[in-house]
C-alpha positions as CSV (number, residue, x, y, z in Angstrom):
1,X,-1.8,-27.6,0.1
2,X,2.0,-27.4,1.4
3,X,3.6,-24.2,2.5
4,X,6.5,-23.4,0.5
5,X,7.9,-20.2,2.4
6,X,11.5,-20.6,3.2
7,X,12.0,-21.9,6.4
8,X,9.6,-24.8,6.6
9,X,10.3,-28.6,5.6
10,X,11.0,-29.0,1.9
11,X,12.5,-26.1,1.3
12,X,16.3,-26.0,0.5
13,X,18.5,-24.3,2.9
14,X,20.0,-20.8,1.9
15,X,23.3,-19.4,3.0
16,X,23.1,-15.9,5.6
17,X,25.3,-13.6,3.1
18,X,22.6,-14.7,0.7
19,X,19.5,-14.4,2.3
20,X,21.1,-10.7,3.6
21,X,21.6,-9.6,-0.2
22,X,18.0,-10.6,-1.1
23,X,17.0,-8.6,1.5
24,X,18.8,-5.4,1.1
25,X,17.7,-5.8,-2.6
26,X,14.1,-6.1,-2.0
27,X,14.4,-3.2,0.3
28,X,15.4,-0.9,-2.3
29,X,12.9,-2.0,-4.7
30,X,10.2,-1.4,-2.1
31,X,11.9,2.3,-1.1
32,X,11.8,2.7,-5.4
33,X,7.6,1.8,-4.8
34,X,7.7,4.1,-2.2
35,X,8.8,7.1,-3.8
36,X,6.8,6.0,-6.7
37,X,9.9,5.7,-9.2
38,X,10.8,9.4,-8.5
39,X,14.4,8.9,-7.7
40,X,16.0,11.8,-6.2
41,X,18.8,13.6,-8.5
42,X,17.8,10.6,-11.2
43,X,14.2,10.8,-12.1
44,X,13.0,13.8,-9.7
45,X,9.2,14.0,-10.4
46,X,9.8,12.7,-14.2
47,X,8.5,9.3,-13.4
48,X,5.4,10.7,-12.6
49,X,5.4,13.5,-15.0
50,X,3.8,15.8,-13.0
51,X,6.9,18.6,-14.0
52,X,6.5,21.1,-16.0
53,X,10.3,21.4,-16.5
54,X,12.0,20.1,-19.8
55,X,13.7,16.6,-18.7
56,X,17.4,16.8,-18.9
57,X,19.1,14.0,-20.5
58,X,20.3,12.7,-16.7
59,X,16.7,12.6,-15.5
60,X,14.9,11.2,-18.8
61,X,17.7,8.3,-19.2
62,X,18.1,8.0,-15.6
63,X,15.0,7.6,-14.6
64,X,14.3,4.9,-17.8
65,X,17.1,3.0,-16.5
66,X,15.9,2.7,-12.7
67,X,12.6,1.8,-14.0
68,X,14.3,-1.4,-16.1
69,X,16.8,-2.0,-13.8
70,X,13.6,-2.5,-10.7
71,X,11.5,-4.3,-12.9
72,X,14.4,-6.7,-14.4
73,X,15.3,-7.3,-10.9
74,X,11.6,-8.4,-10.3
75,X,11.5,-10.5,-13.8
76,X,14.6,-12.2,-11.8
77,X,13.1,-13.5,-8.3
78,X,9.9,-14.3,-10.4
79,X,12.0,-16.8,-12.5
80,X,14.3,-18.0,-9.6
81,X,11.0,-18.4,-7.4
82,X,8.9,-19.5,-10.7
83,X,7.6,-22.7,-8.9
84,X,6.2,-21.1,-5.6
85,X,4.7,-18.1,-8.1
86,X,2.8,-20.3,-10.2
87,X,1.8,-22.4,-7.2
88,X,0.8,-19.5,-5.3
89,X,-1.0,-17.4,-7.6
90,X,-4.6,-18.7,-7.4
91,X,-4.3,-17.0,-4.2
92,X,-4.2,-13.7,-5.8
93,X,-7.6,-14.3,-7.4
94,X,-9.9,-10.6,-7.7
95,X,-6.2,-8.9,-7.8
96,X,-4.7,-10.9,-10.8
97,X,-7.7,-10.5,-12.8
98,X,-7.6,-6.6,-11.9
99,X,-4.1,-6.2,-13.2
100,X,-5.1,-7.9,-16.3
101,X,-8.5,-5.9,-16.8
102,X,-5.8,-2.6,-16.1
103,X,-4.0,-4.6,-19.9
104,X,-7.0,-4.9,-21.3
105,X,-8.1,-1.9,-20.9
106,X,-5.8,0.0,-23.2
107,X,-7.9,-1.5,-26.5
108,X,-10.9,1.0,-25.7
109,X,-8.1,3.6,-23.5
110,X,-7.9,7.4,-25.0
111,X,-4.1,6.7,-25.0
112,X,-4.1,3.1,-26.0
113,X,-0.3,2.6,-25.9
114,X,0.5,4.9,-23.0
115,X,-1.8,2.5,-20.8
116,X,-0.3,-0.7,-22.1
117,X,3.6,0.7,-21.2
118,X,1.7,1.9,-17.6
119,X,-0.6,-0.9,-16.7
120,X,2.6,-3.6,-17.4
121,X,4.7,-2.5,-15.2
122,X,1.2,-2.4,-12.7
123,X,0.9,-5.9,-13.4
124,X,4.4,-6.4,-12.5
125,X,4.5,-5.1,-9.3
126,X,1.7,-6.7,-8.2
127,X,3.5,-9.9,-9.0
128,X,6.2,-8.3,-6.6
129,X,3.6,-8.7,-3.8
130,X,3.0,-11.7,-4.5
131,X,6.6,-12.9,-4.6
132,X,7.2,-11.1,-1.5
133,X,4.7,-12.7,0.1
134,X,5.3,-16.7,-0.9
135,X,9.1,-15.8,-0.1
136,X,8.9,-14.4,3.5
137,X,7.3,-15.0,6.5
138,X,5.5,-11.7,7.4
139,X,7.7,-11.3,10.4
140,X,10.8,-10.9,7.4
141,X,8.4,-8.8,5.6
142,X,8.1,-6.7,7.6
143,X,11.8,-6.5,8.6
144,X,12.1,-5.6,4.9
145,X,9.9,-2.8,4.6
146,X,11.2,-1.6,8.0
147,X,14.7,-1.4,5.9
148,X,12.7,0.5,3.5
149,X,11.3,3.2,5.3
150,X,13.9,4.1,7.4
151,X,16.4,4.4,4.3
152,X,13.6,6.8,3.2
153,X,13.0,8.9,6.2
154,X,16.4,9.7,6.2
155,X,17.1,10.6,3.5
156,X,14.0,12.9,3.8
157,X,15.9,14.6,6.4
158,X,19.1,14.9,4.4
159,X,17.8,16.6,1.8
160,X,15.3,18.6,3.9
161,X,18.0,19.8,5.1
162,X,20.6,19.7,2.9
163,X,19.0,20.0,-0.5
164,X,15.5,22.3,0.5
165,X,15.4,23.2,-3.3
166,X,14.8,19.4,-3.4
167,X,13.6,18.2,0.0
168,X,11.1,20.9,0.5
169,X,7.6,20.9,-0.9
170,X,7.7,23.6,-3.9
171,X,3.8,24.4,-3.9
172,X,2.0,27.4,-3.0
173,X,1.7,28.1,1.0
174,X,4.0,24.7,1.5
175,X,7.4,26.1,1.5
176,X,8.1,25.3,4.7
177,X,7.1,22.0,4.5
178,X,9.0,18.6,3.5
179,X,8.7,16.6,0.7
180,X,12.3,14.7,1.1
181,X,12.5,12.1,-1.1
182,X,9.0,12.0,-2.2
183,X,7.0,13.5,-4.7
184,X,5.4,15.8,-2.6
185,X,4.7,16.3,1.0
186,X,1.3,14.3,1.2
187,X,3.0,11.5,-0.2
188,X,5.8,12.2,2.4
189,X,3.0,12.3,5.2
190,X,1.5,9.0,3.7
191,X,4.7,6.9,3.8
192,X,5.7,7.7,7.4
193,X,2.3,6.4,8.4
194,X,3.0,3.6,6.8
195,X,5.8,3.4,8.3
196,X,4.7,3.9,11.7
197,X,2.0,0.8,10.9
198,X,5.2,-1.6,10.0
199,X,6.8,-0.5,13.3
200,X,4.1,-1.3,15.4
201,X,3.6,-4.4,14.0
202,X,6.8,-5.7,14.7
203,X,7.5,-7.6,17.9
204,X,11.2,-6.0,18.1
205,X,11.8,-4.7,21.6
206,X,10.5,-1.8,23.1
207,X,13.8,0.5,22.7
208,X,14.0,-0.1,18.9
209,X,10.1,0.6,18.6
210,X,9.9,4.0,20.5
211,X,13.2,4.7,18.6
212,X,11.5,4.2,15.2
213,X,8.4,5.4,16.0
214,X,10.3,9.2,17.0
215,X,11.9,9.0,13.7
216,X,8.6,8.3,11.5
217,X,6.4,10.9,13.3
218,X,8.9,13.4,13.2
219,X,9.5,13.3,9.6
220,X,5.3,13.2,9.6
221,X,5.2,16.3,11.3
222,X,7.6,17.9,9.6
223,X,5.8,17.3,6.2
224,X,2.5,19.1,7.4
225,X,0.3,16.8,5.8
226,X,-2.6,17.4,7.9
227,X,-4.7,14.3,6.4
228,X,-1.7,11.8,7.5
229,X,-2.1,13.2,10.8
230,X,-5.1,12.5,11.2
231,X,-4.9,8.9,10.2
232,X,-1.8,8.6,12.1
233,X,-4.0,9.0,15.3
234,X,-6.4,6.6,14.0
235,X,-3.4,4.0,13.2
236,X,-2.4,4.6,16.9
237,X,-6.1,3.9,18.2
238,X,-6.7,1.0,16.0
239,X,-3.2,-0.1,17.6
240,X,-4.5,0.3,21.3
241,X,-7.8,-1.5,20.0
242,X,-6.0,-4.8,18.9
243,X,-4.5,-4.4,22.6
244,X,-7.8,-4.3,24.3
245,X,-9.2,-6.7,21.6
246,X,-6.2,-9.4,23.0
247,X,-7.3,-9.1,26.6
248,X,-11.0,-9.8,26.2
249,X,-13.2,-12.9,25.5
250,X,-14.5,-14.1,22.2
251,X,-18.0,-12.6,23.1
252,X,-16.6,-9.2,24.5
253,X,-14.1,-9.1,21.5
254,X,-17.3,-9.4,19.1
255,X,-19.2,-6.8,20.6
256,X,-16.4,-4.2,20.7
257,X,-15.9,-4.9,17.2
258,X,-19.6,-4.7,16.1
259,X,-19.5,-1.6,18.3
260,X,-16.6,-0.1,16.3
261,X,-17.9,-0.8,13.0
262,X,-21.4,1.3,14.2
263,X,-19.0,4.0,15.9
264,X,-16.9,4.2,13.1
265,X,-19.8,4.7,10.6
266,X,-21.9,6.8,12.7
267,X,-19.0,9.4,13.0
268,X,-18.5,9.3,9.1
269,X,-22.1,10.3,8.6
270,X,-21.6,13.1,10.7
271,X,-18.5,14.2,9.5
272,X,-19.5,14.4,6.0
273,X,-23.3,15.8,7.4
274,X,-20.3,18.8,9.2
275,X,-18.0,18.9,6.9
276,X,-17.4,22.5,6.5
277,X,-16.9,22.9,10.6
278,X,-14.4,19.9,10.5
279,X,-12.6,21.5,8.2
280,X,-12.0,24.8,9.8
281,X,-11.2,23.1,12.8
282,X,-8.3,21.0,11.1
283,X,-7.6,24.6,9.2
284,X,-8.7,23.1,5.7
285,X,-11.5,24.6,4.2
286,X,-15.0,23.0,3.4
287,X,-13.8,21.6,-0.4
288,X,-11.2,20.0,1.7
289,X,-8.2,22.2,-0.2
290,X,-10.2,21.8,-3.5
291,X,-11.0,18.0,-3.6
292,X,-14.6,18.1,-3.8
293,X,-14.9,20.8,-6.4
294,X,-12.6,17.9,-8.5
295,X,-14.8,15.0,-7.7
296,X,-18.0,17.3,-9.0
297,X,-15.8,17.7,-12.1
298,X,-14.8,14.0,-12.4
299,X,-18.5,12.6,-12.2
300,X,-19.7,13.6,-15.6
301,X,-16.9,11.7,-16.8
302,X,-17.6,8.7,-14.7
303,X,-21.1,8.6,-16.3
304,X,-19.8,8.6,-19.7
305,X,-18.1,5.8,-19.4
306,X,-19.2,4.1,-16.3
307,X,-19.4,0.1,-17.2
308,X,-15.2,0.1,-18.6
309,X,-13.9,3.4,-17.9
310,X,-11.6,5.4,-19.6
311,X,-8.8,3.0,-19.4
312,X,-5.9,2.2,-17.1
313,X,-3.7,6.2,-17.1
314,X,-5.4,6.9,-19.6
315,X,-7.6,10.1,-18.5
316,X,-5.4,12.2,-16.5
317,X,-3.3,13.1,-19.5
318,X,-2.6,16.8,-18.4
319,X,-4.0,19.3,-21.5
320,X,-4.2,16.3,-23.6
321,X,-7.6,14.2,-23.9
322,X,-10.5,14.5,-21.7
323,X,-8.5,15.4,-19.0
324,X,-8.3,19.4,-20.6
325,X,-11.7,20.1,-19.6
326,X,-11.3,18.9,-15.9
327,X,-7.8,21.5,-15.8
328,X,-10.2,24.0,-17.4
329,X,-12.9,24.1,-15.3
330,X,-10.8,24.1,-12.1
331,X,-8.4,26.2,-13.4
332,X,-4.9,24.0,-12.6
333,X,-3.3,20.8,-14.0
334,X,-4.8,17.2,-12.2
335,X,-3.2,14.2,-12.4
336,X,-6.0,11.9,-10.3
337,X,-9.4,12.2,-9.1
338,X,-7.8,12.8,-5.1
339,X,-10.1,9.4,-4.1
340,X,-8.8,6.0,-5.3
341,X,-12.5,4.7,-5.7
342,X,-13.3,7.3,-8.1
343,X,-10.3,6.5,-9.9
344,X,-10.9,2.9,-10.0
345,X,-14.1,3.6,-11.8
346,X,-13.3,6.7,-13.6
347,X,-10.4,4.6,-15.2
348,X,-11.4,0.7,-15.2
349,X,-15.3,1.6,-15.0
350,X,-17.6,0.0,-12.1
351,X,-16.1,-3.6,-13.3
352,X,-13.0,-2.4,-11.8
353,X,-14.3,-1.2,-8.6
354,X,-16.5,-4.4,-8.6
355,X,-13.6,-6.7,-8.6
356,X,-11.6,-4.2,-5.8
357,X,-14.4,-4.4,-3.8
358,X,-14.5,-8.0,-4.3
359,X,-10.9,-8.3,-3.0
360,X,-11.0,-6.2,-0.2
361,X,-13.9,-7.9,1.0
362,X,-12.9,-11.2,0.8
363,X,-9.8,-10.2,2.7
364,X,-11.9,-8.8,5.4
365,X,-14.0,-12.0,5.4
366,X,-11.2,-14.1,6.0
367,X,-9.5,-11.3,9.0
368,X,-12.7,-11.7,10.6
369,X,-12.4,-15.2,12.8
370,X,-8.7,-14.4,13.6
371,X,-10.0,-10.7,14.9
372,X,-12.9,-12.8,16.8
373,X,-10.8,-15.6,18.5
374,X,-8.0,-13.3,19.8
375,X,-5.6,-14.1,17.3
376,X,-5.0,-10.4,16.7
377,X,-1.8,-9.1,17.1
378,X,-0.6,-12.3,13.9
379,X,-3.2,-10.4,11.7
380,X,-2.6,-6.8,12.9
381,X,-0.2,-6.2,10.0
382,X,-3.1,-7.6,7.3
383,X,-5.9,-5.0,10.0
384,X,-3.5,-1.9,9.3
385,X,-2.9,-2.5,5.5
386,X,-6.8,-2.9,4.7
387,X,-7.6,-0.2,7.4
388,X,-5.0,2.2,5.5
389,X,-6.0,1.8,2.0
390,X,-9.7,2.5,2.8
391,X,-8.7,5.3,4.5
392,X,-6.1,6.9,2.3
393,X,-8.4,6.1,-1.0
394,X,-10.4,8.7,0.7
395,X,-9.0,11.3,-0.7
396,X,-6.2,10.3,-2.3
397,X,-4.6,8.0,-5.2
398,X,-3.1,5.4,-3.4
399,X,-3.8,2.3,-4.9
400,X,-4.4,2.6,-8.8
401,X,-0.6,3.7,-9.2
402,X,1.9,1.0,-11.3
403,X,4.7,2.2,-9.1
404,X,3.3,2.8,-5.9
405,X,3.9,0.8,-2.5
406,X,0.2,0.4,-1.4
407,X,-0.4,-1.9,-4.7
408,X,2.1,-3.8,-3.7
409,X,1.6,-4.7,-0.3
410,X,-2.2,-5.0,-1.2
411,X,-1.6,-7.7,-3.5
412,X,1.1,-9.2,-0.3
413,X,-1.3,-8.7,2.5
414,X,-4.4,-10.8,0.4
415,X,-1.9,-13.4,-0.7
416,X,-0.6,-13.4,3.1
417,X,-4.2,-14.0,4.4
418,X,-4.8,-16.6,2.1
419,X,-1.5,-18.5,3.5
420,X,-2.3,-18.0,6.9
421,X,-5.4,-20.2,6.2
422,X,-3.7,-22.8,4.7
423,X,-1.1,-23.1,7.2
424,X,-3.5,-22.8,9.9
425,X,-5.3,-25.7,8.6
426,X,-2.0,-27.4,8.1
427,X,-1.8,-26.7,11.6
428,X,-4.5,-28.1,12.7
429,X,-4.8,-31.1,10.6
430,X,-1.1,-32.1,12.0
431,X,-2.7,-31.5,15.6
432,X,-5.2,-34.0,15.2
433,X,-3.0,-37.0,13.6
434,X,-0.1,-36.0,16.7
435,X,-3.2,-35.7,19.4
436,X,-2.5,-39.4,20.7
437,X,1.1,-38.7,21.0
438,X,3.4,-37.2,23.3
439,X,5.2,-34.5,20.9
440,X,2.1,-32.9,20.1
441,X,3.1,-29.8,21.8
442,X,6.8,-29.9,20.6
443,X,6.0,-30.2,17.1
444,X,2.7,-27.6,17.3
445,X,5.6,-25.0,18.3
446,X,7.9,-25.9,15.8
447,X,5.3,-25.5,13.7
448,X,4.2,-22.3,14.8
449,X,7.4,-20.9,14.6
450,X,8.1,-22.0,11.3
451,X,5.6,-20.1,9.6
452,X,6.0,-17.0,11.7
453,X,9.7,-16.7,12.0
């Protein structure tokens, strides 16, 4: 199968000015996924509906038009890049048929049409990630989500600062706390580590890193998310792991990992066997600030519906639906189970989670000879995406959300691996018919470099 990712043979060439504008564009879509559609002074909060405030006619209209306007753009590059899409989307497999169980499910959904007008625009930006990833080399990728997050920890800062009524988390206890752009300060907390992830992925030079990386984990600090601190330090570990990994031999590097895995797991157990103590000693309390008395209230529910689920959005409805009893019992509105794979089964049932688990494995099954043959620091961007949603699905929605970044750079990272085994292959295969010729190392280079760059 040919690559078709701009830059390699075949593919026509593409003036700077425009290859700048499609950048800067897809930037601000992914900035719009990373606020989750809540556009500051447009569509505060209202894309997510989580405000108890009437909308006003700036934010209902204004946030309806930024939803059309990101999504038309999207309709666009899929029909300009139609050919490469269609070529390219076997290689979203478990994820394609996911987005299409998320349609489907609004024939059995509590809100039948509220799902369908969520779970398209779901569908859609997982085609996103898949555009993004057939268009770019994953070094451009990530220049492009760099773009993103720095446009978005700034202007976290300005309105922090400028704006608190706006930039400042408005909860209980939080005051202090920033929110910035986002839609609250966890999400803040979650985006930075994301952001630090991007940075350290990038092989930019060391200035610009330690730069960037100042930037990020102040505004992380800043938004007292206590669980994104926590994961930041793991980010940063897992990063001084893939530097370790790099150094060793293929039998060292296996061990370490095995080790890892058992260290990893081990420490879980124990966590959740301590739980309460861990808490106290991060200053959260043992329902780790409620989210356990929520998943207690969310199991009955599960087991009610527990082959299909109760449809794509279409539980958390506030007072409305099922969703009433959950607000009455714990007292407070809930808009999503605070774990993603509770959410993936309470809404698209334990087919749902199936297929996930189906993806995310298969990703990690493919990671796995480029983690043991050194080849680490070209895959660390595909460790730290997997790594984070595992992690963040913990106790939090990250995933099952139709405007949210991690779905879209899920879908990108699986199609990404999936590339980087054809073109490794490609690689290879052009190795062996050059092997009795001189230019076998010139052209393995070029080659290199072309699907990198």
């Amino acid at each position: 199968m040919q690559d078709i990712r701009p830059g390699n043979a075949g593919t026509p060439r593409i003036g700077r000015s425009s290859l700048a504008i499609e950048d800067c564009v897809c930037a601000i879509i992914l900035a719009f996924f990373a606020v989750q559609g809540a556009v500051p002074f447009i569509a505060p909060h209202q894309a997510l509906e989580v405000n108890n405030s009437p909308a006003s006619g700036v934010t209902f209209w204004g946030g309806i038009a930024s939803q059309v306007l990101v999504y038309a753009t999207i309709c666009f590059f899929l029909c300009a890049n139609w050919r490469r899409v269609v070529h390219w989307f076997p290689a979203t497999r478990w994820t394609a048929v996911f987005g299409c169980l998320a349609i489907i499910s609004s024939v059995w959904s509590q809100f039948p049409l509220y799902t369908l007008r969520r779970s398209i625009p779901f569908l859609f930006a997982g085609l996103f990630g898949l555009f993004f990833a057939v268009r770019f080399p994953v070094r451009r990728q990530l220049s492009i989500l760099f773009m993103a997050m720095l446009a978005v920890a700034l202007g976290t800062i300005l309105l922090a600062v400028l704006v608190p009524r706006i930039g400042l988390d408005a909860t209980f206890g939080h005051s202090a706390d920033w929110q910035g752009v986002f839609t609250s300060k966890n999400a803040c907390g979650r985006m930075m580590v994301l952001a630090t992830a991007i940075t350290l992925s990038q092989s930019e030079g060391t200035g610009r890193k330690v730069l960037s990386l100042a930037l990020f984990i102040f505004v992380l600090v800043m938004s007292g998310s206590r669980g994104a601190w926590a994961i930041e330090a793991a980010v940063f570990a897992s990063y001084v792991a893939i530097k370790v990994l790099g150094l060793m031999d293929s039998r060292s590097r296996v061990l370490l990992l095995l080790g890892s895995l058992i260290a990893i797991t081990t420490a879980a157990v124990a966590g959740a066997m301590h739980l309460s103590a861990l808490s106290q000693l991060v200053g959260r309390d043992a329902t780790l600030t409620g989210r356990t008395q929520i998943w207690k209230q969310v199991w009955p529910f599960i087991l009610e519906r527990p082959i299909l689920g109760w449809g794509y959005a279409g539980f958390w409805r506030g007072i409305q639906g099922e969703s009433f009893r959950v607000a009455a019992a714990m007292r407070f509105v809930i808009f999503h189970a605070h774990n993603g794979f509770l959410e993936i089964w309470l809404e698209l049932g334990a087919v749902g989670l199936f297929i996930f688990g189906c993806s995310y494995l298969r990703a990690w099954r493919k990671l796995w000879p480029r983690l043991r043959s050194g080849r680490i620091e070209r895959v660390s961007w595909m460790f730290f995406v997997l790594a984070l949603v595992a992690l963040y699905d913990l106790d939090e929605n990250s995933l099952l959300i139709d405007n949210g970044l991690f779905w879209v750079i899920y879908v990108a990272t699986l199609v990404d691996i999936e590339l980087l085994e054809v073109e490794e292959q490609l690689i290879e295969n052009l190795s062996t018919l050059l092997s009795n010729t001189g230019a076998l190392q010139n052209t393995h280079s070029s080659t290199i470099d072309r699907v990198w760059a």
